[in-house]
N, CA, C and O atoms as CSV, one atom per row, in Angstrom:
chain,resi,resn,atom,element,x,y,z
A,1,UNK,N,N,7.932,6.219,-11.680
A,1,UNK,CA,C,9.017,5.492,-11.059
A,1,UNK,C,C,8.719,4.004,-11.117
A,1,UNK,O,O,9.165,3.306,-12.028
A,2,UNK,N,N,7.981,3.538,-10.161
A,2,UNK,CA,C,7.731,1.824,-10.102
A,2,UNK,C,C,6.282,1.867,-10.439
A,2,UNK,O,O,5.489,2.800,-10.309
A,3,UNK,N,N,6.122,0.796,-10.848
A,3,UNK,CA,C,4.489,0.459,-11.170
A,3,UNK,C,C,4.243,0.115,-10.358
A,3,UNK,O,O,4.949,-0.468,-9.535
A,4,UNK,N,N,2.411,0.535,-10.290
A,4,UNK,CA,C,1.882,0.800,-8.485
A,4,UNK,C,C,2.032,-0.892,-8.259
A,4,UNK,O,O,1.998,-1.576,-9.282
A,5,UNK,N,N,2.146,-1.365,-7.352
A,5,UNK,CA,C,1.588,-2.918,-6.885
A,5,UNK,C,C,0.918,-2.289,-5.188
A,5,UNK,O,O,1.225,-1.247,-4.609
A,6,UNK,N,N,0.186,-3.103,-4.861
A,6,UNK,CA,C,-0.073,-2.975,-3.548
A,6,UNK,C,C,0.956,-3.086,-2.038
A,6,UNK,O,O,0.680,-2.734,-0.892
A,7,UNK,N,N,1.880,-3.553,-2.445
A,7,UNK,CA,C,2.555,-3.957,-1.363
A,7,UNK,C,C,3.780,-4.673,-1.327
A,7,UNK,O,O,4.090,-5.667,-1.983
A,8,UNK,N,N,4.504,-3.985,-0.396
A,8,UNK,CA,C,5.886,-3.982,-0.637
A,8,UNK,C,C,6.778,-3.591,-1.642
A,8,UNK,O,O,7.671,-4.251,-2.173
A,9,UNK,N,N,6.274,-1.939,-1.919
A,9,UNK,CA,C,6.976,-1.046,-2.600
A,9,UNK,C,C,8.246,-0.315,-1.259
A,9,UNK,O,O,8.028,-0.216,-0.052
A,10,UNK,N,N,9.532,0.095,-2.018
A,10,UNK,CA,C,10.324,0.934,-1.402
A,10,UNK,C,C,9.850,1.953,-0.167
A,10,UNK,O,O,10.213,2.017,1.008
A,11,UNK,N,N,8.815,2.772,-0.993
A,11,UNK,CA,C,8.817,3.580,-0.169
A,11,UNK,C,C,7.593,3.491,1.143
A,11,UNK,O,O,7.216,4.384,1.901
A,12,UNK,N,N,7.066,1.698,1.032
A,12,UNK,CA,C,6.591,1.451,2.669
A,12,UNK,C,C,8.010,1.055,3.399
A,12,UNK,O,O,8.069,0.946,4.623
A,13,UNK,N,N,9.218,0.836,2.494
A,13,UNK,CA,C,9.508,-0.395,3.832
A,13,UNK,C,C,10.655,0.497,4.912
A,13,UNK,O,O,11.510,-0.199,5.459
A,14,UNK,N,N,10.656,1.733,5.148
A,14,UNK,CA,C,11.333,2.270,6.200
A,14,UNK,C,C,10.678,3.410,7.055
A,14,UNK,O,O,11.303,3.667,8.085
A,15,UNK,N,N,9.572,4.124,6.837
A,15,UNK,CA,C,9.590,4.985,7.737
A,15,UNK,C,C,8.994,6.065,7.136
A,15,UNK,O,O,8.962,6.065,5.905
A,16,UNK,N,N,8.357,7.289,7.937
A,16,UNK,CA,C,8.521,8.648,7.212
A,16,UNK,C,C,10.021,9.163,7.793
A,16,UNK,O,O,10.673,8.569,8.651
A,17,UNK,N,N,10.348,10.226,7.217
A,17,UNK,CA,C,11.384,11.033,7.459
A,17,UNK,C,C,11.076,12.295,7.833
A,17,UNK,O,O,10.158,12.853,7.232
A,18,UNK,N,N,11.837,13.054,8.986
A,18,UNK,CA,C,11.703,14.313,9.062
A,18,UNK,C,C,12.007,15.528,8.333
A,18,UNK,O,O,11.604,16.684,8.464
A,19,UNK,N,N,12.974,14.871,7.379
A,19,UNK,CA,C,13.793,15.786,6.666
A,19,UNK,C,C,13.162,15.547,5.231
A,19,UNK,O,O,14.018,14.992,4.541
A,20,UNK,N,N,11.796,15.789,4.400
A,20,UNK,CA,C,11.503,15.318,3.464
A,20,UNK,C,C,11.581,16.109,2.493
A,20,UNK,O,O,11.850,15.872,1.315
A,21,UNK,N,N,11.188,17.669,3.331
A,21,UNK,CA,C,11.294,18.909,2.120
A,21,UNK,C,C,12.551,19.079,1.614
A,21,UNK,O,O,12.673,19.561,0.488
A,22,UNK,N,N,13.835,18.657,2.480
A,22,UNK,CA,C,15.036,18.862,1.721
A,22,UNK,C,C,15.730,18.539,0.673
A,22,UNK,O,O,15.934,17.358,0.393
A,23,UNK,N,N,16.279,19.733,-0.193
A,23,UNK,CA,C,16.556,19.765,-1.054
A,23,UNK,C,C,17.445,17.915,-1.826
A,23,UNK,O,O,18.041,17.211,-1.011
A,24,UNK,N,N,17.385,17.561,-2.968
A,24,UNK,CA,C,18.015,16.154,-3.055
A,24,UNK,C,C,19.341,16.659,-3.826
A,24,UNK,O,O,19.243,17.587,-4.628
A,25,UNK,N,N,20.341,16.159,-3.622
A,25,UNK,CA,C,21.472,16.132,-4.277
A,25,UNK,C,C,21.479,15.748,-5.464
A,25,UNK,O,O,20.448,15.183,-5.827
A,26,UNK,N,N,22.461,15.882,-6.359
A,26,UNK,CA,C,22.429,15.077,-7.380
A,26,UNK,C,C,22.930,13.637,-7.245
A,26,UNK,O,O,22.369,12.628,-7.672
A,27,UNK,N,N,24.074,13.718,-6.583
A,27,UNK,CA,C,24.563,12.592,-5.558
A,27,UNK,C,C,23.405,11.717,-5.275
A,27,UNK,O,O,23.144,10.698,-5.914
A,28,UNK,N,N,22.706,12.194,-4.244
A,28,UNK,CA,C,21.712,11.423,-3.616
A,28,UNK,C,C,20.631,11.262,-4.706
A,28,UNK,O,O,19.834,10.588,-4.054
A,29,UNK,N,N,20.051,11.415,-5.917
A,29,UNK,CA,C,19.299,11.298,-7.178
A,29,UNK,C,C,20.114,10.091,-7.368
A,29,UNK,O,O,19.533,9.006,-7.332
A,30,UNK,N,N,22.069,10.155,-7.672
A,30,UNK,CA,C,22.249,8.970,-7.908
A,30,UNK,C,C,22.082,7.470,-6.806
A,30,UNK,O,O,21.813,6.280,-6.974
A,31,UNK,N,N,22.277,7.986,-6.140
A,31,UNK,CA,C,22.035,6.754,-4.982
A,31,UNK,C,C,20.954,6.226,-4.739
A,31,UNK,O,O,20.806,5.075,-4.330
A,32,UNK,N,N,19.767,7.331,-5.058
A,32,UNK,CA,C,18.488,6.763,-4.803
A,32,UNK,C,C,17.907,5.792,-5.653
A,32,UNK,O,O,17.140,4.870,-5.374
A,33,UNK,N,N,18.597,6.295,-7.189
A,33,UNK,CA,C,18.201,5.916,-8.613
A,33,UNK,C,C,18.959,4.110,-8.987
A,33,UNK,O,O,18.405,3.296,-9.725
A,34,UNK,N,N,20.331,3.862,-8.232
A,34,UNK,CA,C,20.945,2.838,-7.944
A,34,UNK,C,C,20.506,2.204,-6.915
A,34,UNK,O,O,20.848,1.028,-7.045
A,35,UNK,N,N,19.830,2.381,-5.795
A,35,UNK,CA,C,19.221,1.332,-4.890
A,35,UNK,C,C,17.617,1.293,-5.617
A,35,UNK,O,O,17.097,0.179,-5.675
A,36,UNK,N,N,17.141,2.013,-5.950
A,36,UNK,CA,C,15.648,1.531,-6.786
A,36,UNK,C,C,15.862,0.432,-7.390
A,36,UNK,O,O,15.064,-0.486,-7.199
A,37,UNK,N,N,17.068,0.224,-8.333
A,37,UNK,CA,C,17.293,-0.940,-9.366
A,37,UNK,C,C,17.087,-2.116,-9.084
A,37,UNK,O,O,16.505,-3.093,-9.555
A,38,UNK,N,N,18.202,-1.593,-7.455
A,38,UNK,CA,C,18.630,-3.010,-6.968
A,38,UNK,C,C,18.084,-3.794,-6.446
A,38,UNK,O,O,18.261,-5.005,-6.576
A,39,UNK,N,N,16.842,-2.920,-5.327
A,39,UNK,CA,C,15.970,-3.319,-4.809
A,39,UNK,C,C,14.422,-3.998,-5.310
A,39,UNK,O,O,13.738,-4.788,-4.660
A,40,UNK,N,N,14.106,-3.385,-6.750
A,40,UNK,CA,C,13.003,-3.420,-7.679
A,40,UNK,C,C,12.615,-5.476,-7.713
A,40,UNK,O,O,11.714,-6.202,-7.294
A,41,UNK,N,N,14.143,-5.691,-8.600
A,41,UNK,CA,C,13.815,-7.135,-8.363
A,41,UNK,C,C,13.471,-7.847,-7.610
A,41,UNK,O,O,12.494,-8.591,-7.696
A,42,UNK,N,N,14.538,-7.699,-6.362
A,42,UNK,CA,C,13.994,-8.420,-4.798
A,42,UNK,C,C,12.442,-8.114,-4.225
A,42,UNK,O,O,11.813,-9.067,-3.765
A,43,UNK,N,N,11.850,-6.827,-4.256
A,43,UNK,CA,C,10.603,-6.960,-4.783
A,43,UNK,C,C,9.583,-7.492,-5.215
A,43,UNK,O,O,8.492,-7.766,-4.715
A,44,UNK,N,N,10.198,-7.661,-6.554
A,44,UNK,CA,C,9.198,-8.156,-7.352
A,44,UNK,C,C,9.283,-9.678,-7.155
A,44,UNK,O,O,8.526,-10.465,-7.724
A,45,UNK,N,N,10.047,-9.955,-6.494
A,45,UNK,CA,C,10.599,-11.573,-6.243
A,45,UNK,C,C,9.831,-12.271,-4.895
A,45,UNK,O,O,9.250,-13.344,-4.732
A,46,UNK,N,N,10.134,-11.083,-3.993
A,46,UNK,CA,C,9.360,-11.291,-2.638
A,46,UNK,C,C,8.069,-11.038,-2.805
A,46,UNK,O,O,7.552,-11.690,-1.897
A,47,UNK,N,N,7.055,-10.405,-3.499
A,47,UNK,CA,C,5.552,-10.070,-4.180
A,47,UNK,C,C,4.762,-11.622,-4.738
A,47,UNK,O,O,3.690,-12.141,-4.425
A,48,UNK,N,N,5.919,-12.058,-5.749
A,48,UNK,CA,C,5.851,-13.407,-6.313
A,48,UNK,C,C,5.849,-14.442,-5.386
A,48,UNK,O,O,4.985,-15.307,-5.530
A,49,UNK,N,N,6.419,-14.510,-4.717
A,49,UNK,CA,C,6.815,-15.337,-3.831
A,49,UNK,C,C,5.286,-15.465,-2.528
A,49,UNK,O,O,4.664,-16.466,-2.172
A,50,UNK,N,N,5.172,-14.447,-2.242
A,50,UNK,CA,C,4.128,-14.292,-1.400
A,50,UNK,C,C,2.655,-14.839,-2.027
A,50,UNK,O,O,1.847,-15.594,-1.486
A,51,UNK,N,N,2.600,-14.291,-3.157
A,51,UNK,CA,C,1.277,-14.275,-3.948
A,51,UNK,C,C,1.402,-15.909,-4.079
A,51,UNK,O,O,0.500,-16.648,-3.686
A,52,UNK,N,N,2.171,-16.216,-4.455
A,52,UNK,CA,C,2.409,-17.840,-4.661
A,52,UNK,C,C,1.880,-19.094,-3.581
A,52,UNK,O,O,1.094,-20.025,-3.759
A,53,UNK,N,N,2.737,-18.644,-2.314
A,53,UNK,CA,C,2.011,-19.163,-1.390
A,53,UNK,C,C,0.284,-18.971,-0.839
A,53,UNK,O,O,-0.560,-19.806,-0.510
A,54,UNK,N,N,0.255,-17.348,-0.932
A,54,UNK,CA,C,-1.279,-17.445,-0.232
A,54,UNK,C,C,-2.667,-17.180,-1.490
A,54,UNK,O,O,-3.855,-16.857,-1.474
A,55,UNK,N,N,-1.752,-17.503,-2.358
A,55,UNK,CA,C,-2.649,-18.253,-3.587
A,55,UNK,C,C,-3.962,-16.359,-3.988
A,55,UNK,O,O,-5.035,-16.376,-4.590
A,56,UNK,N,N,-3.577,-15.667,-3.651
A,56,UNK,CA,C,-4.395,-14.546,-3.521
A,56,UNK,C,C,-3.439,-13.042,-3.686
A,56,UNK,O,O,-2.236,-12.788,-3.746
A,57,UNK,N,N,-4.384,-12.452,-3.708
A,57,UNK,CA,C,-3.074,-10.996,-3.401
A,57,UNK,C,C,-2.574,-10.682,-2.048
A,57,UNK,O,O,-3.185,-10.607,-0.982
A,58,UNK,N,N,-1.807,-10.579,-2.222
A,58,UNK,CA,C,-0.822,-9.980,-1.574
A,58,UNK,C,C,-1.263,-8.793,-0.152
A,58,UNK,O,O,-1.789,-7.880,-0.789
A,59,UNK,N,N,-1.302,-8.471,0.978
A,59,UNK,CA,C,-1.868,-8.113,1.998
A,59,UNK,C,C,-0.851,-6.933,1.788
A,59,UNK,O,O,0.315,-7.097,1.429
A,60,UNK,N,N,-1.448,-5.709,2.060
A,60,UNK,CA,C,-0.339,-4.522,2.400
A,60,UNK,C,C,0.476,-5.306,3.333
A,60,UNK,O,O,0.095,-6.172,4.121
A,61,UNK,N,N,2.139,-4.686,3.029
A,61,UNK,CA,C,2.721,-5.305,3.832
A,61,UNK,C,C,4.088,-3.724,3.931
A,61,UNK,O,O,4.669,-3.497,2.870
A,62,UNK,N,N,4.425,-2.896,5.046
A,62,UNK,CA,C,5.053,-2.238,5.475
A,62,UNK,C,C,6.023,-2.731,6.602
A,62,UNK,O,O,5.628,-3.197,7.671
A,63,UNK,N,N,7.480,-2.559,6.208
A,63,UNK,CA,C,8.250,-3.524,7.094
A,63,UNK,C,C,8.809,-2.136,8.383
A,63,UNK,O,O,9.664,-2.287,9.255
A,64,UNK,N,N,8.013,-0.894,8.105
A,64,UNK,CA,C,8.283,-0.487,9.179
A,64,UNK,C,C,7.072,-0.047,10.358
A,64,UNK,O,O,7.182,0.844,11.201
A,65,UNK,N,N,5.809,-1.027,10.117
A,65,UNK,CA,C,4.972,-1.334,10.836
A,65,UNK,C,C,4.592,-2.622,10.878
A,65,UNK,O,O,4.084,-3.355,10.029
A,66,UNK,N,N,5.093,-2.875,12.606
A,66,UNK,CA,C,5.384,-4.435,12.963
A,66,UNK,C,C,3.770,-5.096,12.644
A,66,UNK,O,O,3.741,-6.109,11.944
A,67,UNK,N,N,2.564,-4.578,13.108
A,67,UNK,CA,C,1.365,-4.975,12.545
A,67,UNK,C,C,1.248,-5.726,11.548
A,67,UNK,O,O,0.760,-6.856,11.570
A,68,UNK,N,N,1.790,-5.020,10.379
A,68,UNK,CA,C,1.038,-5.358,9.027
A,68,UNK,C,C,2.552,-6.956,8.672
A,68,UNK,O,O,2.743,-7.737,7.740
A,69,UNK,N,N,3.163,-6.729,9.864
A,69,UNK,CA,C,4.439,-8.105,9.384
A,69,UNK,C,C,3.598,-8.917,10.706
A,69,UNK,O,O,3.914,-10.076,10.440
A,70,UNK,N,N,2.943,-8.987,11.647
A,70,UNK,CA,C,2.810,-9.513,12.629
A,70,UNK,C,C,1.619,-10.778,12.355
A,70,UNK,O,O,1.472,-11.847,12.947
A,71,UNK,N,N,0.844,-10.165,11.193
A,71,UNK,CA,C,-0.180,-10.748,11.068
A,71,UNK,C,C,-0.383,-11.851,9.824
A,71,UNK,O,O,-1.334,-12.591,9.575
A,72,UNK,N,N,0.589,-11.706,9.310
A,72,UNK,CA,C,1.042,-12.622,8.102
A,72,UNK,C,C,1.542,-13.792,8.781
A,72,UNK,O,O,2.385,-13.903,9.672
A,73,UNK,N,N,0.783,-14.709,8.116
A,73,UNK,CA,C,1.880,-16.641,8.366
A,73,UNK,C,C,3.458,-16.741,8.391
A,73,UNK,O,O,4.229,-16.309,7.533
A,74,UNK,N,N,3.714,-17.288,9.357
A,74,UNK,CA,C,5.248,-17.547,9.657
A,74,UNK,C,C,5.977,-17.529,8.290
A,74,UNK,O,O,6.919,-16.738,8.240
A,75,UNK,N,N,5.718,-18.265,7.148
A,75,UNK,CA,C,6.529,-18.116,6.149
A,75,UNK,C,C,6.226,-17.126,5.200
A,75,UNK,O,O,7.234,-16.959,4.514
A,76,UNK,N,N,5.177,-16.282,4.783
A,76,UNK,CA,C,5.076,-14.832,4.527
A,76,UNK,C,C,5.766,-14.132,5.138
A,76,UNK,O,O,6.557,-13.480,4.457
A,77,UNK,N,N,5.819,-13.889,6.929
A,77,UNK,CA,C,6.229,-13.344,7.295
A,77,UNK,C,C,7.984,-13.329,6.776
A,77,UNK,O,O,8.259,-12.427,5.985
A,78,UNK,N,N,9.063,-14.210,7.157
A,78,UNK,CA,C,9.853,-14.589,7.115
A,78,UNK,C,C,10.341,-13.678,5.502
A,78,UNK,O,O,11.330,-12.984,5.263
A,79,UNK,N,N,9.455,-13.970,4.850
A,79,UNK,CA,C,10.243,-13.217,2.848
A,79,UNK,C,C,9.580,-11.797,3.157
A,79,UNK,O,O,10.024,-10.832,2.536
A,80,UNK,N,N,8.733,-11.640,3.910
A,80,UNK,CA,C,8.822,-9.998,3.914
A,80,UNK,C,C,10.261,-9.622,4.795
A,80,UNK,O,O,11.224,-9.236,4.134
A,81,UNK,N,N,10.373,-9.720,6.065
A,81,UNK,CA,C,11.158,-9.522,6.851
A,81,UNK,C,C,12.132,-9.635,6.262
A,81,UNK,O,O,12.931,-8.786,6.657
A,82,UNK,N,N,12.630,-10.388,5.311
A,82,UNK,CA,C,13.920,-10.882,4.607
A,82,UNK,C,C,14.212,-9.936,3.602
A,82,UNK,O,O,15.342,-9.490,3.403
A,83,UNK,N,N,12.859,-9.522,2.753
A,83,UNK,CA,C,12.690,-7.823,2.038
A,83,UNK,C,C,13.240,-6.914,2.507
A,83,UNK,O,O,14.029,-6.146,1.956
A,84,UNK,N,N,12.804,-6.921,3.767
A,84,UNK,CA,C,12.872,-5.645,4.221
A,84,UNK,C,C,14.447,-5.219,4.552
A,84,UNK,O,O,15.128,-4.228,4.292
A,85,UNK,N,N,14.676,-6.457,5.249
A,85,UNK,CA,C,16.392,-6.368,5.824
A,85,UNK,C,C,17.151,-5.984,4.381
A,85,UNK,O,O,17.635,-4.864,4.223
A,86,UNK,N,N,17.197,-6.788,3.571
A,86,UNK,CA,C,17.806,-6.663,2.163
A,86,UNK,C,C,17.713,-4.887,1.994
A,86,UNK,O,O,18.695,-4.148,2.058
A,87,UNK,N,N,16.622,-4.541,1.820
A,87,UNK,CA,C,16.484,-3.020,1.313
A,87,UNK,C,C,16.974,-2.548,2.242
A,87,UNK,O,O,17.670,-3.552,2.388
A,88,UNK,N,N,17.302,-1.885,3.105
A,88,UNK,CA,C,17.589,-1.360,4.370
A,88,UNK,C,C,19.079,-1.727,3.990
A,88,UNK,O,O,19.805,-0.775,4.277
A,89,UNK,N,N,19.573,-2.471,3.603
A,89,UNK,CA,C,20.890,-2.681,3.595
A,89,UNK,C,C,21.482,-2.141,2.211
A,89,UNK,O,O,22.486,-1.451,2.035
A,90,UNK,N,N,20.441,-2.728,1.138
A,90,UNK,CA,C,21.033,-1.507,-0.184
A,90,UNK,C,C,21.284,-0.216,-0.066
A,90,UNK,O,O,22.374,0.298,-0.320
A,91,UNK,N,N,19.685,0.727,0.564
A,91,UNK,CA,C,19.781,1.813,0.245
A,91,UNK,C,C,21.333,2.178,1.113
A,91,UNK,O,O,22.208,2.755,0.467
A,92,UNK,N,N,21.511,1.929,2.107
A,92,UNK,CA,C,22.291,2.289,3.276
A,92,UNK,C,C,23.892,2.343,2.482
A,92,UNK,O,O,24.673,3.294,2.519
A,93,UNK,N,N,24.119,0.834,1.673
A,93,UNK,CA,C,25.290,0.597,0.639
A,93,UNK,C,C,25.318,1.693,-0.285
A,93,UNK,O,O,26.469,2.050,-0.537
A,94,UNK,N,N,24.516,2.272,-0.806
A,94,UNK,CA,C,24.531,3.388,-1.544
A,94,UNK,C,C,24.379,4.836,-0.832
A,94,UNK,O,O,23.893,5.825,-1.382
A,95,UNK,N,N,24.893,4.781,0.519
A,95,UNK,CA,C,25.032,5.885,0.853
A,95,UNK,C,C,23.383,6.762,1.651
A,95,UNK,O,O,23.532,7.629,2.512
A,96,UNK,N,N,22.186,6.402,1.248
A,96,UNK,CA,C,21.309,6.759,2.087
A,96,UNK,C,C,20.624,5.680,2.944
A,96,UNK,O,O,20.171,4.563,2.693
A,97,UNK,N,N,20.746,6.639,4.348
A,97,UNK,CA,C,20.081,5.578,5.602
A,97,UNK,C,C,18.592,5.633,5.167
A,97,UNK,O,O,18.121,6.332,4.270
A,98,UNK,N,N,17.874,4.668,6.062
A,98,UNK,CA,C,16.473,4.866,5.786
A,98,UNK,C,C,15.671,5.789,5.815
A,98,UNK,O,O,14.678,5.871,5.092
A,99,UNK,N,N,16.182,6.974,7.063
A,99,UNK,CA,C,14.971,8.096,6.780
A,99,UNK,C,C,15.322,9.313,5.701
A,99,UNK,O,O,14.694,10.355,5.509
A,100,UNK,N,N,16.793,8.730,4.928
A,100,UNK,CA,C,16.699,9.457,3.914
A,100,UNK,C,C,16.131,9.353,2.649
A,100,UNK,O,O,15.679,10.247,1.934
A,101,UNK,N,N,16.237,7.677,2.383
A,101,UNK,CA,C,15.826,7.303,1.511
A,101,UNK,C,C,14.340,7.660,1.216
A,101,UNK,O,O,13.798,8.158,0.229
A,102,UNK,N,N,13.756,7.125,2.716
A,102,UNK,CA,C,12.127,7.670,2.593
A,102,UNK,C,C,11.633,9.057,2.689
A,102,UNK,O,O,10.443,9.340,2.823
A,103,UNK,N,N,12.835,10.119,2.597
A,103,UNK,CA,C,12.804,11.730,2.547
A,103,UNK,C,C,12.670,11.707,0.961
A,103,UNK,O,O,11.678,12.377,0.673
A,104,UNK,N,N,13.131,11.324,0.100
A,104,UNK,CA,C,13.387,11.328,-1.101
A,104,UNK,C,C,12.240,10.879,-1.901
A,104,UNK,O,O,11.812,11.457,-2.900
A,105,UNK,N,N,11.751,9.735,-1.348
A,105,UNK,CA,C,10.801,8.521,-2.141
A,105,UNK,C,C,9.537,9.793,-1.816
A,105,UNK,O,O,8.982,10.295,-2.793
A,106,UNK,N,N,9.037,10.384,0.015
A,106,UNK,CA,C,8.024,11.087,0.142
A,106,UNK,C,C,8.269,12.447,-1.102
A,106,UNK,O,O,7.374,12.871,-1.833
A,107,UNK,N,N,9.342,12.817,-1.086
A,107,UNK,CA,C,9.288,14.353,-2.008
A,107,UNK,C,C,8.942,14.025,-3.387
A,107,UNK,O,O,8.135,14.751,-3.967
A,108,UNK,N,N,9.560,12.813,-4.106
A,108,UNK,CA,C,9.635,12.591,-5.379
A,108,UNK,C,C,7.958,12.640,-5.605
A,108,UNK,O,O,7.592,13.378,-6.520
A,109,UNK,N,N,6.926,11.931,-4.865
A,109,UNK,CA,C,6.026,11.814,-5.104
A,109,UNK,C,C,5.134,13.354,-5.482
A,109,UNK,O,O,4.237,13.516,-6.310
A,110,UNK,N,N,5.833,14.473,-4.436
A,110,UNK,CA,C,5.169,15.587,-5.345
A,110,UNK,C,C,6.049,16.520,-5.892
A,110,UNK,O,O,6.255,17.641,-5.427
A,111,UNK,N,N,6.414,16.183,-6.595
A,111,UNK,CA,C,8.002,16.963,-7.069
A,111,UNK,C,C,8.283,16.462,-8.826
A,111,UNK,O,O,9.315,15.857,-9.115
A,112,UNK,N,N,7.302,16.785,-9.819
A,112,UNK,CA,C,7.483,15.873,-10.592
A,112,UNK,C,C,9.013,16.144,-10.857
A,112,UNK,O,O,9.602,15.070,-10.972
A,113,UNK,N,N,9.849,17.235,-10.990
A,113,UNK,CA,C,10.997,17.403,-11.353
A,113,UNK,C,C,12.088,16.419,-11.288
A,113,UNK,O,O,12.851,16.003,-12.159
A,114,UNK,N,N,11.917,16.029,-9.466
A,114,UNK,CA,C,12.709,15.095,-8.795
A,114,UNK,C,C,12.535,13.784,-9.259
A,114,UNK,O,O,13.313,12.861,-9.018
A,115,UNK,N,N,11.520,13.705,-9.919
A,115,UNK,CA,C,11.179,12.002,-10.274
A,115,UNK,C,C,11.543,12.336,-11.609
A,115,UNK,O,O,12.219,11.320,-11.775
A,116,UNK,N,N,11.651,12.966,-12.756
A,116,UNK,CA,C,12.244,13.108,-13.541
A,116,UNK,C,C,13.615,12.973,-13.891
A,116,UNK,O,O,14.152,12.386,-14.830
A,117,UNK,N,N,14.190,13.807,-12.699
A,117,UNK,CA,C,15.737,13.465,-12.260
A,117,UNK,C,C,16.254,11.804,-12.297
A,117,UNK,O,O,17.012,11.201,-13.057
A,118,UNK,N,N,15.254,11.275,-10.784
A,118,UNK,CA,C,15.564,10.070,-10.645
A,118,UNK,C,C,15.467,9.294,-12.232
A,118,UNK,O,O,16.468,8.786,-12.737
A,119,UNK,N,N,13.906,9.290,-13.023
A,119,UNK,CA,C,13.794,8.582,-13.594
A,119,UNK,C,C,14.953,8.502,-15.025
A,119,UNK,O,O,14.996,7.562,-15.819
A,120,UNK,N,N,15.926,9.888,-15.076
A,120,UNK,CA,C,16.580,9.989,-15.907
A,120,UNK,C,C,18.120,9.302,-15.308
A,120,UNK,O,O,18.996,9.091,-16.147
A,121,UNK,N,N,18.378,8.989,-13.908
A,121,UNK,CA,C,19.961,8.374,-13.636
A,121,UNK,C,C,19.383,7.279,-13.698
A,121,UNK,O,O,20.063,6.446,-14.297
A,122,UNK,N,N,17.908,6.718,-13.150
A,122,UNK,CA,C,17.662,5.433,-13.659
A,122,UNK,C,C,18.005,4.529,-15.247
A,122,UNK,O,O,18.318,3.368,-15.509
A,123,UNK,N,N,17.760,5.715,-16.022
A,123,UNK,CA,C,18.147,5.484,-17.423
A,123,UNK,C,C,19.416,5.381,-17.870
A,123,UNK,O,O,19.782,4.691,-18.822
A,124,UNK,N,N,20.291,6.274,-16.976
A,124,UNK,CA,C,21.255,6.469,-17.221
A,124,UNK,C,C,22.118,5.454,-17.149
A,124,UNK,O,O,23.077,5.212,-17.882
A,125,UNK,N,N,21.541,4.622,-15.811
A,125,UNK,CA,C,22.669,3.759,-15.269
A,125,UNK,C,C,22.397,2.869,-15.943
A,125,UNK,O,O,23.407,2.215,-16.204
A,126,UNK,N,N,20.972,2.243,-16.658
A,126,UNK,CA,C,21.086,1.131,-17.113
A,126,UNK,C,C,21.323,0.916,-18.357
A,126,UNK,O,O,21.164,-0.158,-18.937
A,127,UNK,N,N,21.853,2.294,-18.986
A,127,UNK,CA,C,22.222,2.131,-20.371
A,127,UNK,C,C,23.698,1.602,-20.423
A,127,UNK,O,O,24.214,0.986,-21.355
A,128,UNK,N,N,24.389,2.041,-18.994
A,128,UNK,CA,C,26.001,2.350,-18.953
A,128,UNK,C,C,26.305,0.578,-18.608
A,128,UNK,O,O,27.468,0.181,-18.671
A,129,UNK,N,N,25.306,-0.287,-18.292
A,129,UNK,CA,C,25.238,-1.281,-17.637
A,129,UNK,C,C,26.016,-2.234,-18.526
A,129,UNK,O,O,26.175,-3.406,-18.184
């Protein structure tokens, strides 16, 4: 799916989910596979951005543990928090809330099928683009 980076991937920035074993839609494959896209850049933008300022790598950073946002410099803090809101608002635009999204992101990880799925509407969509 995404290439590993340390921090501030999708599937830190909302939560676990209770509902993780459940089955994924194809629907929801597409929704998941359309907020990955969208979100990937802002990402990789907010990663850049961070690394830039604290001249070093990048600190795990999970926007749904206030800790790991609490302890970062006011203006780190500020482009994570700003990450985080952004994603939270894609996945949601595409139809999954956060603890679904992170139901999906936890299964895909052992499910090669499901990440196959995803990684194929991923393809899909950006061919149709």
């Amino acid at each position: 799916m995404l290439s590993p980076v340390p921090s501030l991937r999708p599937i830190d920035f909302l939560g676990t989910a209770a509902h993780a074993q459940s089955a994924v839609s194809n629907q929801e494959v597409q929704n998941y596979a359309r907020s990955i896209l969208e979100i990937e850049p802002l990402r990789q933008a907010a990663y850049d951005q961070i690394k830039r300022i604290t001249g070093e790598d990048v600190p795990p950073i999970m926007c749904n543990r206030p800790e790991s946002l609490n302890r970062l410099s006011r203006e780190v803090r500020q482009i994570a928090v700003n990450y985080c809101n952004r994603s939270v608002q894609i996945a949601s635009g595409h139809g999954l809330p956060a603890d679904r999204f992170n139901a999906i992101t936890a299964a895909l990880q052992n499910d090669p099928d499901l990440a196959a799925r995803i990684q194929e509407a991923m393809v899909q969509i950006q061919r149709n683009r």
